[in-house]
N, C-alpha and C positions, 0 to 999 in steps of 0.2 A: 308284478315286479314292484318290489318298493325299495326308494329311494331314499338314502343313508345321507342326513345331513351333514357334510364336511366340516371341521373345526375351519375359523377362521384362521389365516396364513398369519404370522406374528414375526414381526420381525425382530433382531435379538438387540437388545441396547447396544448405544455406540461404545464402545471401548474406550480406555481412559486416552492414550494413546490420539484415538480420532477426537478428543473431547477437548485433549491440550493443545493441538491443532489448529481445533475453529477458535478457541479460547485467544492465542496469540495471532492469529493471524485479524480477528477483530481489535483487539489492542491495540497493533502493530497500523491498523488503518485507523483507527482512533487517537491515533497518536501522530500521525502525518500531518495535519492541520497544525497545532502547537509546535511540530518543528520545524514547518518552513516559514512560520512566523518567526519563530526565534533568530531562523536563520536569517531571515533576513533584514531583522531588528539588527542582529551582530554586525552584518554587513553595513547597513547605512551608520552604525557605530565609528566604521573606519575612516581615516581619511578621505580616501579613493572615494567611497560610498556616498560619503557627507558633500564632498565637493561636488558628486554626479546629484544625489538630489536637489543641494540644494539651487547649484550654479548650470547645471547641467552642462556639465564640462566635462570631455573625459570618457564619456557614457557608452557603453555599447548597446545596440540592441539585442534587448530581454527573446530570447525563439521562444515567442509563445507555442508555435505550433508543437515544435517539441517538445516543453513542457507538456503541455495538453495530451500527446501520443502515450510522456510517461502516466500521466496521470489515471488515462483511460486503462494504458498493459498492466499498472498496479490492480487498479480498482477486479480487473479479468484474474489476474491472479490470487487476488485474495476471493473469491467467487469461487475459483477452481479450488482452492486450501482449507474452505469448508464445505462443499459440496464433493468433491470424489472420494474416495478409498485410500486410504494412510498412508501409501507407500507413495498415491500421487499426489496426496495433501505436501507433504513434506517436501517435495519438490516444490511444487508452486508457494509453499508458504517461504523456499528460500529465494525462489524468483521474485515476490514479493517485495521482502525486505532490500533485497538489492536494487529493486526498481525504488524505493521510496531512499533509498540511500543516494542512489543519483540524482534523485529529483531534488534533494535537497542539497547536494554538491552543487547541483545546475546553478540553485540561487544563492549559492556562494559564491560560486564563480562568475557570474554577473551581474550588477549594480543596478 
């Protein structure tokens, strides 16, 4: 009996589709750093902000901790939006954006 050596298994390129995906959803976290800076350069811009920094008056406390949770469920959905299959990319890469969207509401809305 002899033995027929198999073609190695190949798997087909990613699709443009799955390519635009990882493409934005790496941007999209690339671009989270630069906007909660911004944001919160605007903020300490304002009255409100200026007087909390520099008198500390006024101030609420910052929830780190929730900050933190958004920060981690982003970082898991962008992980998810280029690692699965398109149809779950596109979901997680909208869960994504909405989690980085809040996070940067977050430090708008407190000083």
């Amino acid at each position: 009996m002899t033995w027929k050596q198999q073609p190695a298994a190949v798997s087909p390129p990613p699709s443009e589709d799955r390519i635009r995906i990882r493409g934005r959803s790496v941007l999209a976290l690339l671009l989270l750093l630069p906007a909660l800076f911004v944001a919160k350069f605007l903020l300490l811009a304002t009255d409100r902000g200026g007087r909390c920094f520099v008198n500390d008056i006024e101030c609420t406390p910052f929830p780190v901790e929730a900050f933190g949770a958004l920060l981690v469920a982003t970082v898991v959905a962008a992980v998810l939006a280029i690692a699965t299959p398109v149809r779950v990319g596109r979901l997680a890469l909208g869960v994504q954006l909405a989690l980085e969207a809040a996070a940067v509401v977050l430090v708008l809305a407190l000083p």
